[in-house]
N, C-alpha and C positions, 0 to 999 in steps of 0.2 A: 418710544421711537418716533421722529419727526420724519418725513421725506414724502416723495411722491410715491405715490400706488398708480405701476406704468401694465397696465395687463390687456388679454383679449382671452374671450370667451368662445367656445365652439359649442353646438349640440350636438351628442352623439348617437348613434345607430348602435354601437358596438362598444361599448367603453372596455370589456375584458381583452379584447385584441388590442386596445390603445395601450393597455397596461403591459404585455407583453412587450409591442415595440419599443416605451419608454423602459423595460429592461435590456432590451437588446441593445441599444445605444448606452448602456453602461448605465444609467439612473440609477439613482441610489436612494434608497426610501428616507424619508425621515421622519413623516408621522404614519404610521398605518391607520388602518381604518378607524374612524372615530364618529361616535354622532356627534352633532352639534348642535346647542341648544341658541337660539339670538333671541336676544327683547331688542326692538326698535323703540326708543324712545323720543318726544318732543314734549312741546309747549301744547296747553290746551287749544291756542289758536292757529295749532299746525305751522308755526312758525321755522322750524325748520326743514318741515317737507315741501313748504313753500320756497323757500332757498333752496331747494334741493342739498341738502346738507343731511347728514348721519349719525344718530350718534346712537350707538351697540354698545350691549352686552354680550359676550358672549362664553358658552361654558362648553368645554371639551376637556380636555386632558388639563387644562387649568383655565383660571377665568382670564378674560380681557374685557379691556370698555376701550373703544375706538370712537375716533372723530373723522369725517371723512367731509371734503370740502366738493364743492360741486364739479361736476366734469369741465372738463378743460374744452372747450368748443373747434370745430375743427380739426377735428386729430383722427388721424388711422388706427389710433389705438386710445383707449382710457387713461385718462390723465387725471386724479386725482390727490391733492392733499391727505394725507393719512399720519393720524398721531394715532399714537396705538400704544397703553400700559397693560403689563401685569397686575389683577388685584390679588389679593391675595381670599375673599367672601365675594362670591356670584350674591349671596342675600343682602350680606351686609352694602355690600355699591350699591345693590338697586334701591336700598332703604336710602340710601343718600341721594342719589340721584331724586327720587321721588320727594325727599326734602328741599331740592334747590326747587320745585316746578318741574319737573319732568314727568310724563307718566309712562307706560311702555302702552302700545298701541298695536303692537303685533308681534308675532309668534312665529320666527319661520327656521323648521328643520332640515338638515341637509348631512347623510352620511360623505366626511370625506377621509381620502387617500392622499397624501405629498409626497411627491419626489422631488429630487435635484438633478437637472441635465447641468452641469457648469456652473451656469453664475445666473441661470434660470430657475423656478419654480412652477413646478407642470401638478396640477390636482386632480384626483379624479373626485367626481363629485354626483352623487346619489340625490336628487331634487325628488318632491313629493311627486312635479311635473317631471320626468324626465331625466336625463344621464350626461354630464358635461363635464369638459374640463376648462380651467383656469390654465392660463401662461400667464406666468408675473417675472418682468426682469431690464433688466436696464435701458433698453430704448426697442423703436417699434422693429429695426433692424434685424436684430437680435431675435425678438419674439417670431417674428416672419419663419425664420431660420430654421427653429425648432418647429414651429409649426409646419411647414413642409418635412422636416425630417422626420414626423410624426403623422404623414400622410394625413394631415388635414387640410381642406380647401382655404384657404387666405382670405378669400372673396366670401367666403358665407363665415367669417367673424362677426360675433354680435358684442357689441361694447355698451351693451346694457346691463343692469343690474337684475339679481335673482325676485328684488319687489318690482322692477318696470316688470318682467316679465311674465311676475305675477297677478299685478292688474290687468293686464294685455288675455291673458287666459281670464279670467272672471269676466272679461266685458265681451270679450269673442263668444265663451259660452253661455252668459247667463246667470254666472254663478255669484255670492255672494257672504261669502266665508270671510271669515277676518283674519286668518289667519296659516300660513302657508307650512301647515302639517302634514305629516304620514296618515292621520288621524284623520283629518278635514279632506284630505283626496284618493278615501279609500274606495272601493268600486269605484273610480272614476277615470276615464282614459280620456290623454291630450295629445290629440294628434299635431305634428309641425305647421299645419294651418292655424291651431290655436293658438302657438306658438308667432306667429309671425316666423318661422325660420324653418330652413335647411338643415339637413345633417351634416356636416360636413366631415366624417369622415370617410377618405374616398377608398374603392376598391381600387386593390392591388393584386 
């Protein structure tokens, strides 16, 4: 699959109330809970984290290997290129991958949940840091939409990624893990100052 990855991020206070709402609005699951396993992969000279560019394994209910093109500047919402295949071996790809020069470089887990509102994709998503959802869906309009009807603040969207957000906590606290596990962030608590963000989802 070729096309853009048009999305916004929220941190949450409450994600099991957020789940609730997106059933009450009719959402309809499509993946239930699942961990997810990522290899970040590049070049030895960091060549494409210096692009900021992407490029993932990933294993959950089946594998993918994704590319993902740098954010789109200026935008209310995340604008990125995203090619994204089925493989059919998590082992076998990464053995190939690490054939052409690639090597994986970091490790990061995230239990998630998807729904469908419409012609949207709402995720609830379980970080080593914290509890978020993803809105992925056709333009920044659209995502706004949901996202208010889902009583989340608009204004405290963050259009950063799960590793900006992860450097962002290591340099805030001190810390120095390589890798953004359940494992690596056990006794450890990240309050929204480490975070750089808000919660945004608001009482009603």
């Amino acid at each position: 699959m070729t096309e853009n990855e048009i999305e916004v991020k929220f941190f949450l206070k409450d994600l099991p109330r957020l789940e609730l709402r997106i059933k009450a609005l009719g959402g309809k699951i499509l993946h239930p809970r699942v961990k997810e396993t990522n290899l970040r992969f590049d070049t030895a000279d960091g060549a494409l984290s210096k692009d900021h560019r992407v490029l993932r394994l990933r294993q959950d209910q089946i594998a993918r290997l994704t590319y993902k093109g740098p954010a789109q500047m200026n935008r209310t919402v995340s604008v990125r290129k995203e090619i994204e295949v089925e493989v059919s071996n998590f082992d076998d790809t990464r053995l190939l991958l690490e054939a052409l020069g690639y090597s994986p470089f970091m490790v990061y887990e995230k239990f998630r949940t998807t729904y469908s509102l419409g012609d949207v994709l709402v995720t609830l998503d379980e970080m080593p840091f914290g509890q978020f959802s993803e809105i992925e869906g056709p333009d920044a309009i659209r995502l706004q939409e949901v996202a208010e009807s889902l009583w989340l603040d608009w204004a405290l969207r963050s259009l950063e990624s799960y590793s900006a957000l992860f450097e962002r906590v290591k340099a805030n606290c001190g810390w120095t893990m390589q890798n953004l596990s359940f494992d690596e962030f056990a006794g450890k608590t990240v309050t929204p100052n480490d975070l750089g963000l808000n919660f945004a989802d608001r009482a009603v």
